[in-house]
Structures are given as C-alpha cells and as structure tokens.
MARKOL-356563 format. One record per residue (C-alpha): residue number from 1; y, z, x; residue in three letters. Coordinates in pm, whole numbers, plus 50000, padded with zeros to 5 digits. Layout:
BEGIN
REC resi    yy    zz    xx resn
REC  NUM     Y     Z     X  ALA
...
end
This chain:
BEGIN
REC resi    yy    zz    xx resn
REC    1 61843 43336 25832  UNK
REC    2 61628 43497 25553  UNK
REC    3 61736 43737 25388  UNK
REC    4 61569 44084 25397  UNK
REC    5 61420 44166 25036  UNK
REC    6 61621 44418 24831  UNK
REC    7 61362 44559 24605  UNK
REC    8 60999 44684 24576  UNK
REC    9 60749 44392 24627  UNK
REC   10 60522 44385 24304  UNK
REC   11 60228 44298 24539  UNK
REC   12 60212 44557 24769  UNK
REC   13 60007 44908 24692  UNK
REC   14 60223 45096 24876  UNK
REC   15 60533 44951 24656  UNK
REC   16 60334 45006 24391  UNK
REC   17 60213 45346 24400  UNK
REC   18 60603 45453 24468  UNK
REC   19 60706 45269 24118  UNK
REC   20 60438 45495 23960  UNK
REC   21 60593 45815 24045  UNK
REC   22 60933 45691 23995  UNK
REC   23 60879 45573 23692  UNK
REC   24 60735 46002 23600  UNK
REC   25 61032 46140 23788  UNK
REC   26 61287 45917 23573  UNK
REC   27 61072 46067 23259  UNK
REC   28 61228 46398 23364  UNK
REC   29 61531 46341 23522  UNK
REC   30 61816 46085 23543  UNK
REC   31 61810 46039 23908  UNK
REC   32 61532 46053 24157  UNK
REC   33 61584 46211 24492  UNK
REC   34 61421 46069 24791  UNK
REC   35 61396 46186 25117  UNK
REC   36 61324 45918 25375  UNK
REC   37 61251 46074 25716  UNK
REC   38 61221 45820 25993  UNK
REC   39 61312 45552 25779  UNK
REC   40 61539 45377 26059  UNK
REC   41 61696 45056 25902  UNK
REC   42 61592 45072 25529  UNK
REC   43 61313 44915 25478  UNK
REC   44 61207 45126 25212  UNK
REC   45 61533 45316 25163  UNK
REC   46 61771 45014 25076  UNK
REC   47 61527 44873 24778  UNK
REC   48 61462 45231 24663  UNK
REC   49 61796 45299 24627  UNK
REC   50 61834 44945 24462  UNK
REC   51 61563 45063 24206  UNK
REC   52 61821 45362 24121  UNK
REC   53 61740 45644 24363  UNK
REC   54 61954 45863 24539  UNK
REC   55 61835 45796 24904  UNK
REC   56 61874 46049 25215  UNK
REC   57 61730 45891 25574  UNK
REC   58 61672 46109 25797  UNK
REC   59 61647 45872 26178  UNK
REC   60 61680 45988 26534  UNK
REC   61 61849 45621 26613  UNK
REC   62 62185 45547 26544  UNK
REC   63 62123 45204 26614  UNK
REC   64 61881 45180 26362  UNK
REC   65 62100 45417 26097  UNK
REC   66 62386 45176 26134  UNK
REC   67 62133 44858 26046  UNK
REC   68 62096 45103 25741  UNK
REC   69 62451 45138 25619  UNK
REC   70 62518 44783 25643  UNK
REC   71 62186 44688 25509  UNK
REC   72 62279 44948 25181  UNK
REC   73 62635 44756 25148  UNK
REC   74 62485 44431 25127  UNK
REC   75 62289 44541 24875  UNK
REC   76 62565 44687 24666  UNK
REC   77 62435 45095 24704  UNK
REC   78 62584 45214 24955  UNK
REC   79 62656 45517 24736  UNK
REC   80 62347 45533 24710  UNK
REC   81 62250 45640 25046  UNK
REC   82 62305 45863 25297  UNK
REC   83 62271 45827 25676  UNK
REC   84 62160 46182 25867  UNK
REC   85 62071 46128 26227  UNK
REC   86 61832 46382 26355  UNK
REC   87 61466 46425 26475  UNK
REC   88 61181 46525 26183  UNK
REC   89 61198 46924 26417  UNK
REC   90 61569 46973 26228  UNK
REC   91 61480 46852 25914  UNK
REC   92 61511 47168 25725  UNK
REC   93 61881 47186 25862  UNK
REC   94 62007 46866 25769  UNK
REC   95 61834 46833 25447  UNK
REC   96 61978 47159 25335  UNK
REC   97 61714 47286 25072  UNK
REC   98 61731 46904 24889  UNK
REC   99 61415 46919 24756  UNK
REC  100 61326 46547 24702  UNK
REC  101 61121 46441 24443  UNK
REC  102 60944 46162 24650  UNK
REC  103 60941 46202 25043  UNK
REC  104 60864 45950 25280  UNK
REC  105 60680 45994 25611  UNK
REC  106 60589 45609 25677  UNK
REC  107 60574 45497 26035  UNK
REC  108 60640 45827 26161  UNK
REC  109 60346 45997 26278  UNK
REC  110 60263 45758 26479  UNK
REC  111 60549 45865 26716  UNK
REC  112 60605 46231 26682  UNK
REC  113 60470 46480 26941  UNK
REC  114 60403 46777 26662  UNK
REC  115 60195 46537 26377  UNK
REC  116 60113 46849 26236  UNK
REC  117 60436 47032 26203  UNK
REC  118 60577 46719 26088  UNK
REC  119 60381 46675 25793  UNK
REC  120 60489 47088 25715  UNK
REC  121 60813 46918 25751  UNK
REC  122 60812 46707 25485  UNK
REC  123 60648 46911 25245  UNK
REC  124 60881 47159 25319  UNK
REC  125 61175 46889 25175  UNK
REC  126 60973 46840 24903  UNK
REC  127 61049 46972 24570  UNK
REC  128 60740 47134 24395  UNK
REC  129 60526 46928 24205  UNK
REC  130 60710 46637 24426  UNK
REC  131 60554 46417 24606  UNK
REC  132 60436 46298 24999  UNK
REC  133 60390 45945 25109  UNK
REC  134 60265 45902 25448  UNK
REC  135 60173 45597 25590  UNK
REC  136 60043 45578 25942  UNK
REC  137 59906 45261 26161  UNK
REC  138 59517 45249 26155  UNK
REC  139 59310 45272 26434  UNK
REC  140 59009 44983 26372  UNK
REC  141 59272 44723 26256  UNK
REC  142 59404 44772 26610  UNK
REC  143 59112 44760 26737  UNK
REC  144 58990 44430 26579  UNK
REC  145 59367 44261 26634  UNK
REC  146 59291 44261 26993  UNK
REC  147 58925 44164 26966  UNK
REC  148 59012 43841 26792  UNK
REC  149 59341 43802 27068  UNK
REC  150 59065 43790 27296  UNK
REC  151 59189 44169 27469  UNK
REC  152 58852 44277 27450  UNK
REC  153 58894 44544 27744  UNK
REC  154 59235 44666 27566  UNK
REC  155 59049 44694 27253  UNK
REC  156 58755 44899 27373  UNK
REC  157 59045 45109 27576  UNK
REC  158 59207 45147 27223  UNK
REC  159 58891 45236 27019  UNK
REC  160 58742 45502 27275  UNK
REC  161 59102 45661 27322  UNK
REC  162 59109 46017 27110  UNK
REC  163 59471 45893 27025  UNK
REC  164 59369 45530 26959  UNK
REC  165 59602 45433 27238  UNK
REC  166 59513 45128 27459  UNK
REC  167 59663 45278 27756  UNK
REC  168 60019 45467 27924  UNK
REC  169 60234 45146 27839  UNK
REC  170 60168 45135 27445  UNK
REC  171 60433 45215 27257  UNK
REC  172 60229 45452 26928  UNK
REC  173 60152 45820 27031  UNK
REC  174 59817 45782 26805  UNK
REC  175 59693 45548 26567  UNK
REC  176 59454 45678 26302  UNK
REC  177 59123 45689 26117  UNK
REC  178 59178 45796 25718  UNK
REC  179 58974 46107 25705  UNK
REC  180 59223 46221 25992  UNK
REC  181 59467 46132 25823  UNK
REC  182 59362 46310 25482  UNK
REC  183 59281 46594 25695  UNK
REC  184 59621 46609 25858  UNK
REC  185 59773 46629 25514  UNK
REC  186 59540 46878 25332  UNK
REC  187 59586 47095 25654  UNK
REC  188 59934 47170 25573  UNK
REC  189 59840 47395 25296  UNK
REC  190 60109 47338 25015  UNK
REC  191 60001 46971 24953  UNK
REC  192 59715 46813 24739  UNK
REC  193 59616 46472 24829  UNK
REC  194 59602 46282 24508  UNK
REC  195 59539 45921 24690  UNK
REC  196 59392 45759 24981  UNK
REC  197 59445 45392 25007  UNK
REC  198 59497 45127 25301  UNK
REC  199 59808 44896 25363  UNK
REC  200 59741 44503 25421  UNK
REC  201 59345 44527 25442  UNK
REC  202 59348 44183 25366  UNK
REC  203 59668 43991 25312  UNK
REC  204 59723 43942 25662  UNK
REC  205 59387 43764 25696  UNK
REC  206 59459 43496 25469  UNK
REC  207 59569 43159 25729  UNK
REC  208 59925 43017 25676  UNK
REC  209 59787 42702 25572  UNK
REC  210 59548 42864 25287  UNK
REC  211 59821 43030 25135  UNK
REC  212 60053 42787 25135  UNK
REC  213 59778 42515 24991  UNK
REC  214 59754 42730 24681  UNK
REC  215 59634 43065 24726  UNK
REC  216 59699 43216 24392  UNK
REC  217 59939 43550 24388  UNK
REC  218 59786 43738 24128  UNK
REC  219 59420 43667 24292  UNK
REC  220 59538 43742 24618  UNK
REC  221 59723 44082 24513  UNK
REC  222 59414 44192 24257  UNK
REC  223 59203 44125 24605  UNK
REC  224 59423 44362 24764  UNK
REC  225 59427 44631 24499  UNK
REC  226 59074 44637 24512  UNK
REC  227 58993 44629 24898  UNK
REC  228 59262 44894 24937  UNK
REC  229 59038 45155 24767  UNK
REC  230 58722 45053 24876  UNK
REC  231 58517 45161 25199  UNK
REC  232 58490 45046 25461  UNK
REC  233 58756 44741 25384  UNK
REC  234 59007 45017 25285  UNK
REC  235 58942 45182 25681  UNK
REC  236 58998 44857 25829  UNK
REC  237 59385 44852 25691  UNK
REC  238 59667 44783 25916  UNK
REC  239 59844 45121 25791  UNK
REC  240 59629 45402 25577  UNK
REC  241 59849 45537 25310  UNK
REC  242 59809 45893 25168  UNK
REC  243 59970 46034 24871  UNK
REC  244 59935 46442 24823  UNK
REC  245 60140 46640 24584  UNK
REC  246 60318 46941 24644  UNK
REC  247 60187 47235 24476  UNK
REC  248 60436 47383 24239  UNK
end
C-alpha cells in the first residue's frame, strides 16, 4: 500500500499559495492556527500540521474524523490536531471564538445546503486580517470529463443544470463557475478576495505513459502555475480556488 503524503506537495498551487501565508503568519507569531472545516480525513490537515500548525477539523463524519486521528499519529502530530465533529451551521459553537489565521473551506461547498451562510461561517472563524481558502469542484471540467467518457447526454444534463448537477443521483449539491464562486465570497461582506486561481487545469491531462517517459517536473508544474491564472484554461480547472482576506 502507498503511503498517503505527509506534507505540502511543492507542485501544487493550492499547496503553494497556503506555504505563502504560512510562511507571513510564522513572521508574526510562533504558531499558526488553522481551522479546517469539512476537512474529513486530513488531507490537508495532517501535512499542515506536519508543517508546524496547530490544526482544528471541523467534520460531520466520525468515520472520516477517526481516519484523521490515526492519519495525525502516523504522522507523529497528533498534538497537533484536534478532531470536532459537527456540521459548518455550529461552527461558531465548537470553534469557540478561535480565530484562525488560515481557514479552510475546500470540498465543502459543494455539499452544503446554505453555500452562502457557510462562507459567513468561515469568515466568522477567521481572525482579522486572516485568511479564507475555498476550493470548490468546477463546473466545465465536469462537463468535459463526461464528454470525453463518451456521457454526452449526462454532460449536457450537467452543463444546462443551474447547480451543475447531472441529475437526482449525483452525489455534489452544485459544482461551480469562478465568477460564482468570487461572487459567493465577496458577498459575505467581511472578506476581500486577494486570488482567483484553478486546481489541476492541466496535470490531469498529461497520459500515464507521457509522464512516466520523461515529462519534466519543473516544466510540468511551471505549466501549471501559469494555466492556473490564465483564462479560459484557469475556468476549465477540476476545482477553482479562491483566496479572500478578512478585513481587519
């Protein structure tokens, strides 16, 4: 079995623009606080807390919570981390005023009933000046997934859907465009967006066999730096990702 990575992937934006802020929180303070809501097994908790942050998950799933705890002992933080089990609706009452430095919303809108009161959620965790990093699947990489599957009907279901759903049996609530999803954000009120990029625009693309006959890293991850700002590649991204800072 292969073992689940531990810390932040230098290739991937999202990784990348996390390590940024990080690296200005630890300019201030010893310790950065993150608040990971819907963060279910650690994905991005674990190697977080691995990087030296004090973690808090917030996850409606026990299940998934418990993946967590054993994930964060393998690692060697479990003190590190902290398990709450609730919905995004109670976060102010199991957060308890924590005001995180960095707060996570990734894979989470995509599921919630309330998108917008869950965004007021998290910036309501969030320390001022902190910051928001949502991350929410896109609607046209759907779209295009099933086009090349050959689900052509499921695809056009999917792309004339005002949820970008492709019907009662799939799984998402809503799968998004990026100016909804800036919008969304710079609804709330109290948060700035300060980034708009997309998540694996084109890294999935690349065939097995191309990348492992040579495919050069560094060419490969300056390809996806690049397409990850720039429209339209950056709207045809598996997940948008939007950064927006809380105003102080």
């Amino acid at each position: 079995m292969t073992a689940r990575p531990t810390a932040l992937p230098d290739t991937d934006v999202v990784a990348a623009a996390l390590r940024e802020e990080l690296a200005a929180v630890a300019g201030r303070q010893a310790v950065p606080r993150v608040l990971d809501v819907g963060g279910g097994s650690g994905t991005w908790a674990v190697p977080l807390a691995v990087h030296g942050c004090e973690v808090t998950v917030v996850d409606s799933s026990a299940n998934a919570l418990a993946v967590l705890r054993s994930r964060a002992r393998d690692a060697g933080v479990a003190d590190r981390v902290r398990a709450v089990q609730a919905d995004v609706d109670a976060l102010a009452d199991v957060t308890g005023g924590l005001g995180a430095d960095l707060v996570l919303g990734h894979g989470l809108l995509e599921y919630v009933d309330d998108p917008a009161g869950a965004v007021h959620a998290l910036a309501a965790a969030t320390a001022p000046g902190g910051l928001v990093s949502v991350l929410v699947a896109g609607r046209h990489a759907a779209v295009l997934a099933r086009v090349v599957a050959g689900r052509v009907s499921e695809a056009r279901r999917l792309l004339a859907d005002p949820d970008g759903r492709a019907g009662p049996g799939d799984q998402l609530l809503r799968r998004m465009e990026t100016e909804e999803v800036r919008a969304l954000v710079e609804a709330e009120g109290s948060l700035v967006v300060e980034r708009v990029q997309g998540h694996r625009v084109l890294a999935d693309l690349v065939p097995d066999h191309a990348a492992d006959g040579g495919v050069a890293l560094a060419d490969l991850t300056a390809l996806e730096e690049l397409a990850a700002v720039t429209p339209p590649l950056r709207d045809l991204a598996s997940r948008i990702h939007v950064l927006a800072r809380r105003t102080p």
